[in-house]
C-alpha positions as CSV (number, residue, x, y, z in Angstrom):
1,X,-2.6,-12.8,-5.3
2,X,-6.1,-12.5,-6.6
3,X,-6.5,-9.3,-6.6
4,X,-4.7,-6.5,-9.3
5,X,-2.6,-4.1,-7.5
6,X,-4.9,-1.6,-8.4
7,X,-7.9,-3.2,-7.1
8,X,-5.8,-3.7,-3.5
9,X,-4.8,0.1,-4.1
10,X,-8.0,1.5,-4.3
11,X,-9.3,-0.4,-1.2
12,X,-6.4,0.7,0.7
13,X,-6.9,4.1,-0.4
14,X,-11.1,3.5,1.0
15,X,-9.6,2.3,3.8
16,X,-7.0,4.6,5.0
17,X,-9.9,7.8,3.9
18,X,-12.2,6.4,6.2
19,X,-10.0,5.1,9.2
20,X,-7.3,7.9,9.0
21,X,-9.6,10.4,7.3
22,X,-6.4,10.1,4.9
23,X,-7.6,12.4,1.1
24,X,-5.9,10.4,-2.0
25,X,-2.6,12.3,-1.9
26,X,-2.0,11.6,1.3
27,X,-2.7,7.9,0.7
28,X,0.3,8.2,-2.6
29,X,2.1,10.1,-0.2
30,X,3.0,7.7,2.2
31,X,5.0,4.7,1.7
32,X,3.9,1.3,2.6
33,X,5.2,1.2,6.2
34,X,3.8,4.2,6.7
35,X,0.3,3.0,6.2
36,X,1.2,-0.2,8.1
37,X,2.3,1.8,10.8
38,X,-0.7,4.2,10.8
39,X,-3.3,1.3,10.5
40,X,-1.1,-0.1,13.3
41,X,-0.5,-3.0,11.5
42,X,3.1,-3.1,12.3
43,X,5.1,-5.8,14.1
44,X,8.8,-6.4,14.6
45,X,8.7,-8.6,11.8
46,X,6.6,-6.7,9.6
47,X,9.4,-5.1,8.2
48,X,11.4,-8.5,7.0
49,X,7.9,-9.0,5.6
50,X,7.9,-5.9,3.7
51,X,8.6,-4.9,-0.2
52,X,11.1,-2.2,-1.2
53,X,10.3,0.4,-4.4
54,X,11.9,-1.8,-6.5
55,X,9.0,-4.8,-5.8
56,X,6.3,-2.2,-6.1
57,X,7.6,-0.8,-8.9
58,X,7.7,-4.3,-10.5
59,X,3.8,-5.2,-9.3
60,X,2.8,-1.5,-10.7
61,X,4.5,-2.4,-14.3
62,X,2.8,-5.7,-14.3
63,X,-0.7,-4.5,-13.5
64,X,-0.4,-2.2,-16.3
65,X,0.4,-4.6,-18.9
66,X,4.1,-3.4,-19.5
């Protein structure tokens, strides 16, 4: 990955405010498939594909140094 999850956070976040008209708690609010379903980025694989909390929770202590 070359960018930090942070980095691909905050362009999500640009992204789902200017596609979905999405304000940052909405964008925290919603869980990764639910962005991937509203950016209609979903596929019948794209779950399989996916990460659960447990990954994200993993990448978010990483990016923070912990």
């Amino acid at each position: 990955m070359n960018q930090t999850f942070a980095a691909a956070a905050l362009a999500l976040c640009g992204l789902s405010a200017r596609t979905l008209g999405w304000r940052p708690h909405e964008f925290w609010a919603a869980t990764p498939a639910e962005l991937a379903s509203a950016l209609g980025l979903l596929c019948p694989d794209a779950a399989a594909a996916g990460f659960d909390r447990q990954t994200l929770q993993r990448l978010m202590e990483h990016d923070h140094g912990r």
